[in-house]
N, C-alpha and C positions, 0 to 999 in steps of 0.2 A: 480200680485195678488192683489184684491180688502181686502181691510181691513174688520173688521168687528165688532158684533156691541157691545164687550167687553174694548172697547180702554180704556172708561172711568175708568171701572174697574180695567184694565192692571196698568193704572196710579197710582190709588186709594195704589195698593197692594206694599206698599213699609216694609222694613226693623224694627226693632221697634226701633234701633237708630242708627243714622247717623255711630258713632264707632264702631259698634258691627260688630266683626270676622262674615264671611260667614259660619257658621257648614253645612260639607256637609256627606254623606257617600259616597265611594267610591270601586270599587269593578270591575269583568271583568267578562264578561262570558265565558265558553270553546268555543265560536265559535270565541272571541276575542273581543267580543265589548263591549266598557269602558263603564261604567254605571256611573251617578253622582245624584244624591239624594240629593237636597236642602232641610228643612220642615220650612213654614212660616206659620203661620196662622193668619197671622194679615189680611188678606183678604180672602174671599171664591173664590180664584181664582189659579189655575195650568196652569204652561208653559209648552210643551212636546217639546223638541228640539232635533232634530239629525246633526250632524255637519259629513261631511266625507270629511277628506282629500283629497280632491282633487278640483282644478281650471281648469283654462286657462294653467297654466303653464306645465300641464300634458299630452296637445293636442301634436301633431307631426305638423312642419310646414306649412301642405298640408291642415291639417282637424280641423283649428281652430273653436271656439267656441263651440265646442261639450258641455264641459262643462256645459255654460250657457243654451246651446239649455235642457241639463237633467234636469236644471231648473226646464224647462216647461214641459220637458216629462215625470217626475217622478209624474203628479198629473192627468195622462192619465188613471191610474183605473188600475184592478188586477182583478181574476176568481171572487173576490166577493164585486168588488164594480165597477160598469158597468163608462163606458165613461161620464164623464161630472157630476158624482155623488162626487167627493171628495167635494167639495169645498159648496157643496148643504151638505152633509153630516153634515159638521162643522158648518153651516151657523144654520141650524133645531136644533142641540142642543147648541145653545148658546153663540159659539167661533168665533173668528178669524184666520185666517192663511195666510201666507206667506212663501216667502224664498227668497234668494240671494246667490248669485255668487261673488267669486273675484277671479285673480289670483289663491290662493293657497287655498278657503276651499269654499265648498255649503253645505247651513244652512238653514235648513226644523225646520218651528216652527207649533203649534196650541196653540192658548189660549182659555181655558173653564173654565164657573164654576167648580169648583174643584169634583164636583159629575158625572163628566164627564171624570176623568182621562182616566177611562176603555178606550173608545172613541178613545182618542189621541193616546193612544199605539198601539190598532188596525190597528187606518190607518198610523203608521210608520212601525209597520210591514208586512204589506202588502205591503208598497212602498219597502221594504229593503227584504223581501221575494222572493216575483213573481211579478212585474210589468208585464204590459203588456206592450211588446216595437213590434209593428206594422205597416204594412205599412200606414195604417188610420192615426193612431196618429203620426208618423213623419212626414207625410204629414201637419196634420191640425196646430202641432205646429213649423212648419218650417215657416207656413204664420205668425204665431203667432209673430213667433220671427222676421223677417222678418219687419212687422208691429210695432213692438218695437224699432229696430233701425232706421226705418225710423223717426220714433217721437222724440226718442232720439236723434240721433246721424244725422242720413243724412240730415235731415230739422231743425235741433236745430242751433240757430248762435252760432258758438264758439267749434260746438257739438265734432269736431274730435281735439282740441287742445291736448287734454293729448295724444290721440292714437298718434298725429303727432310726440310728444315730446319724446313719450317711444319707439319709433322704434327710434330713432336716441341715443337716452343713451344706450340702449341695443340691441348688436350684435350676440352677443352668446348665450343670456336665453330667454326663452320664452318669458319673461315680455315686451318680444320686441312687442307683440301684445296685444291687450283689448280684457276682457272676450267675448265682443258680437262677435268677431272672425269675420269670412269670412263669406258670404251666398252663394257664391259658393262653399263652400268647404266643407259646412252644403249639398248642393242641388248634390252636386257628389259624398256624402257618401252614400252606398250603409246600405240595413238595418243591414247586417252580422256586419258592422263594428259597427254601435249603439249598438245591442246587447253583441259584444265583450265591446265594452267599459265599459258600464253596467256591465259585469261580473266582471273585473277587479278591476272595481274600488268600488263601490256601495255594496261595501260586507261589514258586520257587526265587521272585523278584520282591517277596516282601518275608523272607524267610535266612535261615542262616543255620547250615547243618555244622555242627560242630563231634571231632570224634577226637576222644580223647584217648591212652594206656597203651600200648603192647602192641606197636605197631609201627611197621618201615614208612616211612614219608612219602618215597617214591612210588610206591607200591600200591599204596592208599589214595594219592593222585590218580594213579589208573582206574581203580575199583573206581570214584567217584563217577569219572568222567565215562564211562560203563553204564553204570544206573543214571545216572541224574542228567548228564548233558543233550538225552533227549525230551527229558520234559519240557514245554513250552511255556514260555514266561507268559504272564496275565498281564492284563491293564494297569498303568502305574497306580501304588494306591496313593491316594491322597486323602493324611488327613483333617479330618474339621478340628480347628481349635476352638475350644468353648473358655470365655472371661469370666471367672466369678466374679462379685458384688464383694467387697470384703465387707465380714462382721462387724457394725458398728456398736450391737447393745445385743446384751443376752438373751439368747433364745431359753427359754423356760418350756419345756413341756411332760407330758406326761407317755408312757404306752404299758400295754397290759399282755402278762404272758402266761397263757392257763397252765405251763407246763412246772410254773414257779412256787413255791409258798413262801419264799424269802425275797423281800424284795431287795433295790441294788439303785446305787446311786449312781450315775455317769455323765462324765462331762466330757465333751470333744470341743476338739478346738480344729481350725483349716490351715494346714504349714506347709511349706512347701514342697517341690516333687524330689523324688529320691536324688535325683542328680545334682542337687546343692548340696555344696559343706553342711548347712543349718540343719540337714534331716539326720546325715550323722548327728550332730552333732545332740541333736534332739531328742534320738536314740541313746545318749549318755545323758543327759539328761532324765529320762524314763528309767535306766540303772539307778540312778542315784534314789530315788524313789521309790524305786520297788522289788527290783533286781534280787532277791534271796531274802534271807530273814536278817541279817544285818543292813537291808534297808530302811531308810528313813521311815517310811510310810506303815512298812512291817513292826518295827522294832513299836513305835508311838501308836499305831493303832490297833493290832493285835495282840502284839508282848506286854505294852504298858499300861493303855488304857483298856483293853478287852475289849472295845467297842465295838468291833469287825471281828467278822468269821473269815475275810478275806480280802484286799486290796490288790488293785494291779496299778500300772500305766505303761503304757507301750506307743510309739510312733507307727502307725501304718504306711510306710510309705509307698506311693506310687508314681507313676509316669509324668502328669500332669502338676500333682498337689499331692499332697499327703495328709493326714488328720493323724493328730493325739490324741489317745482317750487316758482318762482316769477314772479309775471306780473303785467303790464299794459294797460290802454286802454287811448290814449289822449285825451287830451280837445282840441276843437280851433284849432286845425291843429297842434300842438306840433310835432315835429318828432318823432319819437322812440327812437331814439340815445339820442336825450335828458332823455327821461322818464331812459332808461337803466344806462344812465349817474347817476340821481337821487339816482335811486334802488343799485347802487353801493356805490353810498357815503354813505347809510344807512346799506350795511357789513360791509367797513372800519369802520365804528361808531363800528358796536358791536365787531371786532376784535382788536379792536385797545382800546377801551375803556370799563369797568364794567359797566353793567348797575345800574340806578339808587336804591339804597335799596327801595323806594318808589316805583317805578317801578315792581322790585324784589316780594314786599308785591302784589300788584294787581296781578301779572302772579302767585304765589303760590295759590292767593283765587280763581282763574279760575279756573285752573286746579282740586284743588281739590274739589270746586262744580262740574265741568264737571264730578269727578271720582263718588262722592255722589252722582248725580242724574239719574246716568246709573245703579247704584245699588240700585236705590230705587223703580227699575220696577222689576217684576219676568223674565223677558224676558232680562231685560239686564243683572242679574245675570247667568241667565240660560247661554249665551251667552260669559259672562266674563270666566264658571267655565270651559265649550268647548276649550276657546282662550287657557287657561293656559294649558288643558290637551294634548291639537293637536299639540299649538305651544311651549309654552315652558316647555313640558313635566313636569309638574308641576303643578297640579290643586289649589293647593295651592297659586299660584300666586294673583290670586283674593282679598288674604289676605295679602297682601307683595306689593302689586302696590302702594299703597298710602305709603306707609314708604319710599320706593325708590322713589317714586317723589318727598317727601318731602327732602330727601339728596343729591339733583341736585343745584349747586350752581351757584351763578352768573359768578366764575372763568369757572365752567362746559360751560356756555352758549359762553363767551370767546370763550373756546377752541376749542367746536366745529364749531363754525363759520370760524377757521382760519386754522382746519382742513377739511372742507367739502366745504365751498363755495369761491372757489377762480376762477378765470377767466378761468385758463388753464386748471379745472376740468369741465367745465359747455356744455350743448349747450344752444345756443342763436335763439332763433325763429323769424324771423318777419312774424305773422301770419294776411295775408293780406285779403283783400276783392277779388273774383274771379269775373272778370267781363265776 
């Protein structure tokens, strides 16, 4: 989805101080769908956000990427807003919109001058209403998407490394595939099964609209209960919980990608889901390593040894579990065992040793500008007050994240290093070039 021509302002519409508690109202409707009510007015600008539980991980083996594919279906129009007008809609009075897909949530936003709230509520419930789910529109957005993962993923060098890596950490849960799924399995669904999906899931009792910026509370109550409180709530969803096997010896393997001539070392590990301490905490950990060029990983294997054109690590976190990765890419013919070699002595460093208090000072001032400058957009409020209410049932969270990052210690960053990233827990990738 093309952005649009409010960014500036999106930016502009921040919080009035950095400290100050998120005040929200909160509240459900009888057809079950969470309402959350931010009011800012420090800018003439409204987010409309609808989050519904549900990803990738929801697909059944056969018919992945449904998900991501509703993405694109859900902006195909309804009895009163004709094919190919959403997005013209938004565009004529002033806003922006998008969305996205992960594993476990897809996230429909619009930003408008705030005199446009009406606007936003309309076309979310109409999306969450009546959709039109059609053979036309699964048609034109199968190419769609189709033409998305080519760009992304099929012709990107590098493009399938995470897919390659989560099917081998994960056996049992879904997380074993990526949202963009199969296009065969998109091109063999039949329309019956789209519109079950739809029904199941895209109902207003597994969902949580949230509207943030420039906007009366009372007044906004009204407008909701207008649009949304004739939608009718769906079947409760329930869902599957899937048990991993934990890692007991390392997996070793190899995949090949025509789109590469460089090839890249990477190792993932399985940690837990974003709602534990440990994933933060896991997430400074991954600073400490990689985080700028006065990283550990940067400084020793780019700066000093030349060995790498490039080193990362990052925690992915999700709903159920999470996965660490580490990689690299060599310089000059370096082997991989060597780079792997490297990326190893720099866990034994943080399991075996405290990081630096100096150190410690820099990783607390990231993280907590990272957390201040995603709250100082309406959209990342909007976004944060969703996370808390979907994932850690607790809207509240919003206002407690920065307390609990601030009580993660250097002993915490230790610990989990020596509990999460050890050899016999990991797989090991050598992701090669496909001749």
């Amino acid at each position: 989805m093309k952005k649009g021509i409010l960014y500036a302002l999106l930016l502009a519409s921040s919080l009035p101080a950095l400290s100050q508690k998120v005040a929200y109202t909160e509240y459900k409707l009888k057809n079950g769908l969470g309402v959350i009510l931010h009011q800012d007015k420090s800018a003439p600008v409204v987010a409309v956000s609808v989050m519904y539980h549900v990803g990738s991980k929801d697909e059944t083996p056969d018919r992945t990427g449904f998900a991501h594919f509703f993405e694109h279906l859900l902006f195909e129009g309804s009895p009163n807003i004709k094919r190919g007008e959403f997005m013209k809609i938004v565009s004529a009075n002033g806003g922006q919109n998008n969305a996205n897909t992960t594993q476990d949530r897809t996230f429909y936003y619009e930003v408008f001058p705030s005199n446009q709230l009406e606007t936003g509520l309309w076309l979310e419930s109409e999306r969450m209403l009546h959709p039109i789910i059609n053979e036309v529109g699964v048609k034109t957005q199968n190419e769609v998407v189709k033409e998305e993962k080519r760009l992304r993923v099929d012709n990107q060098p590098y493009g399938n490394f995470l897919a390659e890596t989560m099917k081998r950490l994960f056996t049992k849960h879904p997380y074993t595939w990526v949202p963009i799924g199969s296009m065969e399995h998109l091109d063999a669904a039949t329309l019956q099964e789209f519109q079950a999906f739809n029904k199941k899931y895209y109902v207003p009792n597994n969902a949580v609209l949230v509207i943030a910026g420039d906007i009366d509370v009372e007044k906004t109550k009204k407008l909701v209960a207008t649009y949304f409180d004739e939608v009718p709530a769906g079947a409760p969803v329930v869902k599957t919980k899937y048990i991993e096997v934990p890692i007991s010896s390392q997996i070793i393997d190899t995949a090949y990608d025509p789109n590469i001539q460089i090839p890249a070392i990477i190792t993932g590990y399985r940690v837990p889901g974003m709602t534990d301490k440990e994933s933060t905490t896991l997430d400074m950990a991954s600073a400490v390593l990689s985080q700028g060029s006065s990283s550990r990983m940067f400084k020793k294997m780019v700066d000093e040894k030349k060995n790498s054109l490039q080193v990362g690590s990052f925690s992915y976190a999700l709903e159920d579990y999470g996965a660490y990765f580490m990689y690299a890419l060599p310089n000059m013919g370096t082997e991989l065992d060597t780079l792997a070699k490297d990326m190893d002595e720099e866990i034994t460093k943080l399991q075996t040793e405290l990081i630096s208090e100096k150190e410690f000072t820099k990783l607390q001032n990231q993280f907590e500008n990272q957390f201040l400058d995603k709250n100082n957009r309406m959209l990342g409020v909007a976004e944060n007050l969703a996370d808390g209410y979907t994932f850690y049932k607790n809207t509240n969270h919003v206002n407690t994240e920065l307390e609990e990052l601030r009580k993660i210690t250097r002993q915490d960053i230790q610990d989990v290093a020596k509990k999460y990233l050890n050899k016999n827990q990991r797989v090991m990738l050598y992701y090669l070039p496909k001749k």
